[in-house]
Every structure is written in C-alpha cells, then in structure tokens.
N, C-alpha and C positions, 0 to 999 in steps of 0.2 A: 504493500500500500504506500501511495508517494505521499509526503507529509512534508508540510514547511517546516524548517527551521529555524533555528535563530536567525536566519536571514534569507528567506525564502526558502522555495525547494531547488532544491541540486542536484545533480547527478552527472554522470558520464555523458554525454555530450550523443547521440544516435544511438544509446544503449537503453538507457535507464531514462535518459529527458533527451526521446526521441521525438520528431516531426508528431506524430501523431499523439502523442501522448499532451503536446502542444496545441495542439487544434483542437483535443477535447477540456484541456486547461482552459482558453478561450470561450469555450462554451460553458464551462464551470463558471467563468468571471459573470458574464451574460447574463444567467440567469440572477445569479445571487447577488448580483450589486446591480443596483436599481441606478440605469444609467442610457444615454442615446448616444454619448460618442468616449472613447476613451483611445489615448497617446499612448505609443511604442516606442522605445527609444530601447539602446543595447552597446555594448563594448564591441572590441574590435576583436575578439575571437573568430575564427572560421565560421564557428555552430552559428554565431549572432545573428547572422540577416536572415538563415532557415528558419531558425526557431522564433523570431521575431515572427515572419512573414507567415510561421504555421498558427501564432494565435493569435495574430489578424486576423485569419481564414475563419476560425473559431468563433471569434466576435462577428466577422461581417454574416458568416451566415444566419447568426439570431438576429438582424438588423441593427447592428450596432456601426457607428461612424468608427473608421478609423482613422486619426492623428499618426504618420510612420514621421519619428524624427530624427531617424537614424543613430549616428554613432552621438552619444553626449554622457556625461559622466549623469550618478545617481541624485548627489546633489542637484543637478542642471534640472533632471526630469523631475523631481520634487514641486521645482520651481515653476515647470512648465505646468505640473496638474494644476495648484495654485491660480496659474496665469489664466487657463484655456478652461477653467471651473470641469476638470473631468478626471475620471481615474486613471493612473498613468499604470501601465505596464513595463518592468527595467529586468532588460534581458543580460543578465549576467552573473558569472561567480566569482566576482569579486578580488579576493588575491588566492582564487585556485589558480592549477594548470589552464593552458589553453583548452585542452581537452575534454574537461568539466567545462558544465555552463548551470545556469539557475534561473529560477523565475521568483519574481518579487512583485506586487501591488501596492503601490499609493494610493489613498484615496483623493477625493477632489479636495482637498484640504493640505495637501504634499505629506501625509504622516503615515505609517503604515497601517494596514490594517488589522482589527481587533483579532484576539485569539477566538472568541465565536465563528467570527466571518472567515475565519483560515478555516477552521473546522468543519465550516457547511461548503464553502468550495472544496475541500481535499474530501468530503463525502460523496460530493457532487461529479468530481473530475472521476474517484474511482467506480461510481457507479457507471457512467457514459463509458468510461474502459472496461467493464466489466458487459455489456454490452445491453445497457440499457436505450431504449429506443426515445432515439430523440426526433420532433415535430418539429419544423423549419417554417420562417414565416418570409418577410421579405429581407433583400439583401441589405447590408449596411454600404455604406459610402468609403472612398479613400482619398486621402489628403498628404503628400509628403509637406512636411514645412522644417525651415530650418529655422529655430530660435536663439542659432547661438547669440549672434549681436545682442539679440534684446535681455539673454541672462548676462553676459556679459555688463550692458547698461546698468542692468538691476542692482551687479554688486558692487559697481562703481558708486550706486548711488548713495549704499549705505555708508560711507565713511570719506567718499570722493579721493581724489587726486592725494599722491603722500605728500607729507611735510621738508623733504629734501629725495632727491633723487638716489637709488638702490641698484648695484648691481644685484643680478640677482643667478641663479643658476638653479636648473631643474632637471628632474628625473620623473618622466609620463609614463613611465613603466610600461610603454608600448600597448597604451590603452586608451580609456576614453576620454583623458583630459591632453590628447598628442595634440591637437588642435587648438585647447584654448588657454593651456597653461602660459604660453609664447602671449596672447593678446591681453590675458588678463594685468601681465608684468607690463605692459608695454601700456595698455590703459591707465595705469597707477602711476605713468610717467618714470617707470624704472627701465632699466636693463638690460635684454638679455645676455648675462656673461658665455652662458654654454649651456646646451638642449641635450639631456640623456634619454633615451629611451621615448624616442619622437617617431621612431619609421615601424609603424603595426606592416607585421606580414600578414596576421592571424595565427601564427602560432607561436611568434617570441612576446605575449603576453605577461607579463611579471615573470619571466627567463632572466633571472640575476640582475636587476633591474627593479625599479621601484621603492615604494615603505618598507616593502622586506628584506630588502638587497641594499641599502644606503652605501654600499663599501665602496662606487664610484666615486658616490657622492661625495663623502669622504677623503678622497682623494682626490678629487679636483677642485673644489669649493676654494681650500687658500691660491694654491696654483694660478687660476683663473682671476683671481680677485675680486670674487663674488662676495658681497656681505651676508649674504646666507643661501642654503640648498635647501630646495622643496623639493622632496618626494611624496609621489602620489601611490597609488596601487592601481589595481586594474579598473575600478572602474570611478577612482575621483574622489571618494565619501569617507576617505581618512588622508592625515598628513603627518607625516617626518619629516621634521627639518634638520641640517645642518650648519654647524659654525664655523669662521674660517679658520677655525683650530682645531676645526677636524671631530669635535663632540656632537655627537647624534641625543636631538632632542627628540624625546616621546612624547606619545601625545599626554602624559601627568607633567613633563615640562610644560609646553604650551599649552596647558590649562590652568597651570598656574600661574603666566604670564597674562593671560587673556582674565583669567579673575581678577587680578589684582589692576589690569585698565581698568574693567567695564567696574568694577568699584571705585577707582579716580572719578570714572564718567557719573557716577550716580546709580547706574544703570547694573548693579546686578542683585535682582529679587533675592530675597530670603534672609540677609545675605547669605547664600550658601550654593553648594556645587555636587551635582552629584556623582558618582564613580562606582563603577563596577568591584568585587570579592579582588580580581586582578591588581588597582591602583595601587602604587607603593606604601606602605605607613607612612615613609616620607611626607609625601603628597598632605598627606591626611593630618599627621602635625603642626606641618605648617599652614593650613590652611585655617585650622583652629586657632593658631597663632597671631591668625592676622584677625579674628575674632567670626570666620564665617563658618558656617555649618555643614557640615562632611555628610551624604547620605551614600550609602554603597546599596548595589542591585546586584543581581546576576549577569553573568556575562552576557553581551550584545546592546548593541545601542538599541535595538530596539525594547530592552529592558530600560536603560537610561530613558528613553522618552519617557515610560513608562512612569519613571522613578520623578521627573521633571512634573509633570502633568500631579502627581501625590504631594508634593511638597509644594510646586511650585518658584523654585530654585529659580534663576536665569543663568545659567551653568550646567552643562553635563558630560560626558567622556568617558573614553577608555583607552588603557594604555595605548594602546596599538594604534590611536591615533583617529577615531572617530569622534567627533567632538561638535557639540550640538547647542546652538543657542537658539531655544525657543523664542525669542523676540525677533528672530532674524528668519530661522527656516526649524521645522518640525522633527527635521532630519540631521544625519550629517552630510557635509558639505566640505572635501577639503581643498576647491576652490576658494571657497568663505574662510574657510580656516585660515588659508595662504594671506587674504587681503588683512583679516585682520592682525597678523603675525607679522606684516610687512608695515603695518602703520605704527604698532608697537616698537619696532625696531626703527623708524624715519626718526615719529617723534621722540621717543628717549636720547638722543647727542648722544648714545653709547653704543657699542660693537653687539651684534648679536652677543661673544663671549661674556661680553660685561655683564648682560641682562642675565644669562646664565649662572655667573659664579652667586647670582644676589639671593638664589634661590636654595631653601633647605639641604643639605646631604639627604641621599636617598640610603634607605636597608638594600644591601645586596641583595640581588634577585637570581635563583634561576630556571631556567623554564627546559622542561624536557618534556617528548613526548613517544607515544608507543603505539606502534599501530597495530590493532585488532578490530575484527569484526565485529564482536561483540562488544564494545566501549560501556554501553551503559551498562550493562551486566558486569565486566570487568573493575568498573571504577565502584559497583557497590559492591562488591565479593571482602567478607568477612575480614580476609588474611589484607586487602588494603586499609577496610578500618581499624584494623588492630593496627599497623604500621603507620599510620596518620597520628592515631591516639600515642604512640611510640614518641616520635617525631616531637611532637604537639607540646607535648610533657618536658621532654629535652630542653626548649626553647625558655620555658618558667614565664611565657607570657611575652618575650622579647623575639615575635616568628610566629610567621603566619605559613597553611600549606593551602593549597587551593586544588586540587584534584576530582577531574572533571572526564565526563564524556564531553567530545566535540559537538557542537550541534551543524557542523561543516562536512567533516569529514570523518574516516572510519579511524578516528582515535584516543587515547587516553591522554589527556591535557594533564601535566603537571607544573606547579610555580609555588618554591619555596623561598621565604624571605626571612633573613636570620642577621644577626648580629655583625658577622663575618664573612666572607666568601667562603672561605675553606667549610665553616660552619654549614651555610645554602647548597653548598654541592656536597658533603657528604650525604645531608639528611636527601635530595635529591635522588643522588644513587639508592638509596634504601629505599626509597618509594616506585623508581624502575624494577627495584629487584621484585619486590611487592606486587606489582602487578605484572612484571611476566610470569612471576606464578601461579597469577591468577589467571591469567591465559592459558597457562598451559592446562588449568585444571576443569577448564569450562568448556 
C-alpha cells in the first residue's frame, strides 16, 4: 500500500511510483480535494516531466484544469498555489537519488496537507489501483505558464535590494533552483562569484553536489572571494551555507541568525522558534538565553508547520536546513532562506565568519545510519531500547540519542549528542551494533 511520508510518497522512480500509479494518484487528488484547476510543477530528475504529465492525465480526466509549471523549486510552487488560489502538485524526492522520485500536495493556501486528507487520498489512490471502477465526466483544461519572474519579484519584495553589494557563490545541486539561484543573487544587486551544480542532465541530481555535498562549496567559497556559499538540495526547500573560512553552517546556525534579526525587527511571534528531536542542545541554550522559547516536534518540517500553527512561534526548522517562516511562506523555502541570510550578512559591516563565531558552541553530534527493510520494526526491537536506555544513563542528562525509522527511505536514523566527540561516536557505535542485531534477528 503506497502511503505519504514525512514528505510525500516516494519510491523508485517506474517501479514502485510508476506512470500509472500517477494517473490514479491524480484521480485520488480529484476527487478528495474539492477543487477546478490545480498547478504541476517538478525537479529536474528524468522521472519528472513522466510523472508530472501522468497526474495531469489523472486530474484532466475528472475535469480538473491543469496549471504545468514545469521545473521550479518546492518553495516557488508553495508560492504559486498561494498566487493562482489552487492546489499545487510538487513532483519530486527531494535530496534522494535521481532514480527515486515522490509526490507531495499543497493546498491553495501553499501549506501541506492535513494527515486526514493524506489518508482518504492514499485510500483513494489504493483502491483505483486495486481496480476499483472509476466514472469519467468531462475533460479538464491545460495551461503551461512560467512564474519564475513573478516568484522571483515576490521575494524581492519582502526585504528589497541589500544594504551593500555580496559576492556570493552557489551550489543548485543540479536541481530545481539551476535557474533561479543565478537571478535571485543578481536581483539583491549581488554577485555571482561561481555556479556549482547548475547543468541538470536528469541524472546528476544531488550526485556530490548540493546541502549534502557542501565539500565544493567549501573549497571554493575563500578561493573565489565569495562572502558566502549557498547550497540548495534537489529540489530548493532547504539551505547550507558556507563561510569564506570554509565553516558549513546548518540550518540550527541560520536559524539562529535569522531569530535573532527578525527579533531586532520586532517581528518574531512568541518570542520563540520551533525545532525538531534532531536540533543541537546548543541551538536550544542559547536560544533560551536570548530569552525566547524553544519548542521541538518530530522530524520533518512538515511537523515544524505543524508545531508553528500550536504555538504560534514566527520561527521554525531543522537541522538539515529547512526553515520556515510563517509570516512569509507556510513552507520551506531555501530561496527565502538564501535572501534572508544575505540581508543579515549586507546589513551587519561583519564577514559571514564574524556573525558565526557570535553564536553559542554546539554539543558534538553524530549521525549514523543502517539500512534495513524493516526500519520501523528494527528501530523499536527490544535489544535497541535497552541500548538507548544504556546510552541515555551514561550521558547523566549531558546527551541526547534520537533513533528513528526514516520516513524517506528504507533506514534506521541515528544522532547522538554528548559532551565530547570521542564520547558521541562511541555511544554511536553501540547503537549501530544494536540495531544490526536487531536486523539480523527480525
């Protein structure tokens, strides 16, 4: 049974989230979301413009308009449902392989949809695969349009032109921001020092490249004489920057810089920010410290909206760099990210580094992970909670573990934070060993 995850549904790309399973996804959308026209938009993987064009077919034939806006990043089509008041459809898997692809829904409001509404479409989609007989009425409409300029304008609007001119240097992770990462730097009246990961084939997709691959970045940022590196992932809706000293900021860095603006500015609700089980203690410290309110969710941003919408914070995030400001966009957006990251670093007269060194020390972190079929099974099997509880006790309160099924891919997440490095990777390794035992016994 196909089931959304933390970030849509996924799968192998003509296997598992084939043409056809997409055309009846389309007609899953159709019926259950009360709608007359809804926007396609998709990364630059191979699968993208198939599976795109198979749940158009889906939607046109329950008479629904189609909106195809081709290649634009998550945030962009957010922006577009918003714009064109309709549900958007965002064809993509994010920072998987090329090979993998996934399907996600906005609603006309840019924010994801409810667990209900996932529920009655992943009922919906299976039963139409299961070969429930469907009734056709008349056809729907098609429309290509291209909205870059006008997202482009939009995020121009919120903050305008920077306060001194930025080189600036990127990494598009050979996805869906190859196109407007180059005009959004060049709209903010900066730079571009140097273009990484700009020429999509369709299959070099996040291939050593991108938020997950920063090591270019890293290495050309001083070189170039960029005052900072923005990396994206495959499809736009998180960001990594770097400094021209070569330090890779996550996304609990630039949320801690972007809190502590949008608090200059007046402008951030609660005061407080919210973060996923994943964000450093660091993070969390010093956030306290500055007198605002820490909430943490479960992994995925679309927990973070979640958590946002409960508290009503004006701040939300995850390490990995999806970061979400509700008074701007529903979602993340690491275009938006990028403009606001670049106005923080114009207006402060200091070096990205400088802003950097002002922010708390982080707990060691680290993160391993193991791949099984079974993840969810694997991550609650007995001999891991005992070895958690192990772990846990060790730390005397100074160490956190976070040991998880993926809701991505077929794996067991792990991320230990502890007083020491040496400290994080022992207990680490004991939590690997923990669960390939538990693999081998299930």
């Amino acid at each position: 049974m196909l089931r959304f995850g933390t970030d849509g549904i996924r799968g192998r790309a003509n296997q598992e989230l084939t043409m056809d399973v997409c055309y009846w996804l389309g007609v899953a959308v159709a019926e259950e979301i009360e709608c007359d026209r809804v926007a396609i938009g998709r990364d630059t993987r191979e699968s993208g413009f198939w599976l795109a064009q198979a749940v158009g077919l889906g939607l046109a034939a329950c008479g629904v308009d189609v909106i195809d806006c081709g290649v634009m990043p998550t945030g962009a089509l957010s922006w577009v449902a918003r714009k064109v008041e309709a549900p958007t459809v965002v064809v993509s898997a994010s920072h998987n392989p090329y090979y993998d692809n996934g399907i996600k829904v906005f609603t006309a409001s840019g924010g994801k949809l409810s667990d209900r509404l996932e529920r009655q479409i992943e009922a919906t989609l299976n039963a139409l695969i299961s070969g429930r007989e469907k009734l056709y009425g008349k056809l729907g409409g098609y429309e290509a349009r291209n909205f870059s300029s006008g997202y482009i304008e939009w995020l121009l609007s919120l903050r305008g032109k920077l306060e001194r001119p930025l080189r600036v240097a990127y990494d598009a992770a050979n996805g869906a921001a190859f196109g407007l990462a180059g005009r959004l730097v060049e709209a903010l009246g900066a730079e571009v020092a140097l273009a990484i990961g700009s020429n999509p084939d369709g299959h070099n997709i996040n291939d050593g490249v991108g938020a997950l691959h920063p090591e270019k970045l890293v290495d050309a940022v001083g070189p170039c004489g960029a005052d900072v590196g923005l990396a994206f992932d495959g499809d736009a809706d998180r960001l990594i920057a770097v400094s021209p000293g070569g330090r890779v900021a996550d996304g609990d860095d630039i949320m801690a810089l972007i809190a502590l603006d949008l608090n200059r500015r007046g402008s951030l609700a609660g005061p407080g920010i919210v973060v996923t089980v994943m964000s450093n203690l660091g993070l969390e410290r010093a956030m306290k410290r500055h007198g605002f309110q820490v909430a943490r969710t479960q992994v995925g941003d679309r927990q973070v909206a979640v958590g946002l919408e409960e508290t009503g914070f004006g701040l939300g995030g995850e390490q990995s760099g999806h970061i979400i400001v509700p008074s701007f966009s529903p979602t993340g957006d690491g275009l938006l990210t990028a403009l606001l990251l670049l106005h923080i670093i114009a207006s402060s007269g200091e070096g990205f580094d400088a802003l950097l060194d002002q922010l708390d020390p982080k707990f060691p972190q680290i993160h391993r992970q193991v791949r099984t079929g079974s993840s969810a099974r694997v991550a609650a099997a007995p001999e891991v909670a005992s070895a958690i509880a192990e772990v846990e006790a060790g730390f005397g309160g100074q160490g956190r573990v976070v040991l998880r099924a993926s809701g991505t891919e077929p794996l067991v997440r792990i991320m230990v934070e502890a007083r020491s490095l040496a400290e994080a990777e022992a207990a680490a390794e004991r939590l690997v060993g923990a669960v390939l035992e538990a693999t081998g016994s299930i």
